[in-house]
C-alpha positions in Angstrom: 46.8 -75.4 -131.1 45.3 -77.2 -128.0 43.5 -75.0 -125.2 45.0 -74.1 -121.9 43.6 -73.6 -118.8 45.6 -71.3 -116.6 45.3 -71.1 -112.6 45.9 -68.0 -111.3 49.7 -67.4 -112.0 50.5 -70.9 -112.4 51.8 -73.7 -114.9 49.2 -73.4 -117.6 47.9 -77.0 -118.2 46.3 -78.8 -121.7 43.0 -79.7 -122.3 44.7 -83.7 -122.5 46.1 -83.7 -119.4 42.7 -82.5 -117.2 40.9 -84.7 -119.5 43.4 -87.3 -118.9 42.8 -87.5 -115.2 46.4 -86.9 -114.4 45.1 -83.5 -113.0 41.8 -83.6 -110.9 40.1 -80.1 -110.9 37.0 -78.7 -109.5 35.6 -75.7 -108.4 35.1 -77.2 -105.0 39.5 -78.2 -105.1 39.9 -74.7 -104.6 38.4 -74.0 -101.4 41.2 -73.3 -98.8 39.0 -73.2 -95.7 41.2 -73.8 -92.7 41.2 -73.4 -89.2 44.2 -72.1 -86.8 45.1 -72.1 -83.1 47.0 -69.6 -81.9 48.6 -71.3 -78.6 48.2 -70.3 -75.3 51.2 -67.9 -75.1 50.5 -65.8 -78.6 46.2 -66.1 -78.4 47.0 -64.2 -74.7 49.2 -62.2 -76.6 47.0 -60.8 -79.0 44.2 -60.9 -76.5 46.1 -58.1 -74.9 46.7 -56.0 -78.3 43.2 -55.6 -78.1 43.4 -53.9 -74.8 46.1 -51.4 -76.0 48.6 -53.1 -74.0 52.4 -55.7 -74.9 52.8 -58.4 -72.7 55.9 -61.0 -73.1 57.1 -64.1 -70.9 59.6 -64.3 -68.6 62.4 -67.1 -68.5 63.5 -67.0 -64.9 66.8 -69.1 -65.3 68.2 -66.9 -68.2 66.5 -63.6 -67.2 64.6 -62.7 -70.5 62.0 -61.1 -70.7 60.7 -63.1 -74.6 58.7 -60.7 -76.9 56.2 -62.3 -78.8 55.6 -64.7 -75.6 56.3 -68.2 -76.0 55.6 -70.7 -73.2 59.1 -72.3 -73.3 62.8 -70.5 -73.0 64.3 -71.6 -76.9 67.3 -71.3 -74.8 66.7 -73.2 -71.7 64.4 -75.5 -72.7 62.2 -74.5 -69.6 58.8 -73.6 -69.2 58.1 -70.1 -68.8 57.6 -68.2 -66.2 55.3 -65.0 -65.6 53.4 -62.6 -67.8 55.4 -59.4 -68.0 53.8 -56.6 -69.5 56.2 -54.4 -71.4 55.8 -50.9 -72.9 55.0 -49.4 -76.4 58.2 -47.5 -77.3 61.2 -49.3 -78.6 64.3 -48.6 -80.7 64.4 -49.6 -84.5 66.9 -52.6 -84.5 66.4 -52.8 -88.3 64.3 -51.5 -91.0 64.2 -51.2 -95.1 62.7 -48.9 -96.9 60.6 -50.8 -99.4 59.3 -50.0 -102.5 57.0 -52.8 -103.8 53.5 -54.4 -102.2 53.1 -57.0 -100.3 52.0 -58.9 -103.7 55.3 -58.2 -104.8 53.9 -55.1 -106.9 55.9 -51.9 -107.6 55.0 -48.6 -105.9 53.9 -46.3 -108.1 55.6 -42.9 -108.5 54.7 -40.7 -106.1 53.2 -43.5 -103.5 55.4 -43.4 -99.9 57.4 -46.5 -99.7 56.6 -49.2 -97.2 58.2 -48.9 -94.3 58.7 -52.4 -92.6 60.9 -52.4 -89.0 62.2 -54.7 -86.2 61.6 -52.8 -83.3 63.2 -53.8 -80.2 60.5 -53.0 -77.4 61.3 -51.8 -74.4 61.1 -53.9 -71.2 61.7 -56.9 -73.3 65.4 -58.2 -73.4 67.6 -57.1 -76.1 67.4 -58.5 -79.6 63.4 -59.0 -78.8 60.9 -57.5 -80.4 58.5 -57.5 -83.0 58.5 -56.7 -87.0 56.1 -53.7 -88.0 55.6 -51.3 -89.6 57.0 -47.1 -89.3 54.9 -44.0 -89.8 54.9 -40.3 -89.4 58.5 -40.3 -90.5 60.8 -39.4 -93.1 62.3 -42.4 -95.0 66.0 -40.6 -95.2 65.5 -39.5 -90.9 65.0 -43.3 -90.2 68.2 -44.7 -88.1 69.1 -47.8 -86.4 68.3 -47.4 -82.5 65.9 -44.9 -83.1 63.4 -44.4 -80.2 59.7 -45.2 -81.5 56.0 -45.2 -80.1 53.1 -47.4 -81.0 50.4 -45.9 -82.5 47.1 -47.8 -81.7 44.0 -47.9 -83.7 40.7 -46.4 -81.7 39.8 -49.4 -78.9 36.4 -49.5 -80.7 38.7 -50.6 -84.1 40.8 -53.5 -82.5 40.1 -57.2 -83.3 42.9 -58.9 -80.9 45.6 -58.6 -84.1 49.1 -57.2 -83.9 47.4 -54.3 -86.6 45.5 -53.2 -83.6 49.0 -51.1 -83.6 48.7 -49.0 -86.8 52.5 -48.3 -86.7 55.2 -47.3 -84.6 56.1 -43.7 -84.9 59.5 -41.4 -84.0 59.4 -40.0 -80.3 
């Protein structure tokens, strides 16, 4: 029986075919360093998360108000217009009551299910928003168009990331 080499979750490979040089592998092959912009629109964005505060773009020929800010209307095809700071309430638009990880693992009796949402902020134009996460609530009293509140971490706690809201919470 030949050895196998497995990598983490994936096709388990022979001894011949490393040896072989049909498969290169080094420690150093799996380093994943890697670098990412955020863009202009979302890096002043989350530059505002970390000030407690929701800001979105405006397209002035179709009148939206765009949540998460992008610096061109996906329906225009313009540039956007100005920085329109919007509150932290909102209706749920859609949510699921989830019972595995975000690894894909199952919940384990007794552990609260996830509670991921589309909340539909207010001052932004309908059908925009932002996916999150609900807490301080009920899984069974959850309900489409239900009016919510952000909860923000401590001001000392945020890093600029959309976690510097902890979760959005019933009003």
């Amino acid at each position: 029986m030949e050895d196998k080499t497995v990598i983490s979750g994936g096709t388990a490979l022979t001894d011949e075919e490393i040896n072989s040089g049909k498969i290169f592998l080094t420690e150093d092959s799996l380093n994943c360093a890697y670098a990412w912009d955020a863009g202009v629109a979302i890096k002043h964005y989350l530059a505002e998360l970390k000030k407690g505060k929701i800001i979105g773009k405006e397209c002035k020929k179709c009148n939206r108000i765009m949540l998460p800010p992008r610096m061109f209307c996906e329906l225009c095809f313009i540039p956007s217009g100005n920085w329109i700071y919007v509150k932290d309430t909102g209706i749920v638009n859609t949510f699921s009551i989830c019972y595995v990880h975000w690894d894909a693992s199952r919940i384990k009796p007794g552990e609260k299910p996830h509670l991921p949402a589309v909340i539909e902020i207010d001052g932004a134009s309908p059908g925009m928003g932002i996916m999150h996460i609900l807490g301080e609530v009920d899984p069974e009293k959850i309900k489409i168009g239900m009016k919510v509140k952000a909860v923000w971490k401590p001001e000392k706690d945020r890093t600029g990331s959309i976690t510097d809201i902890k979760y959005f919470k019933p009003l």
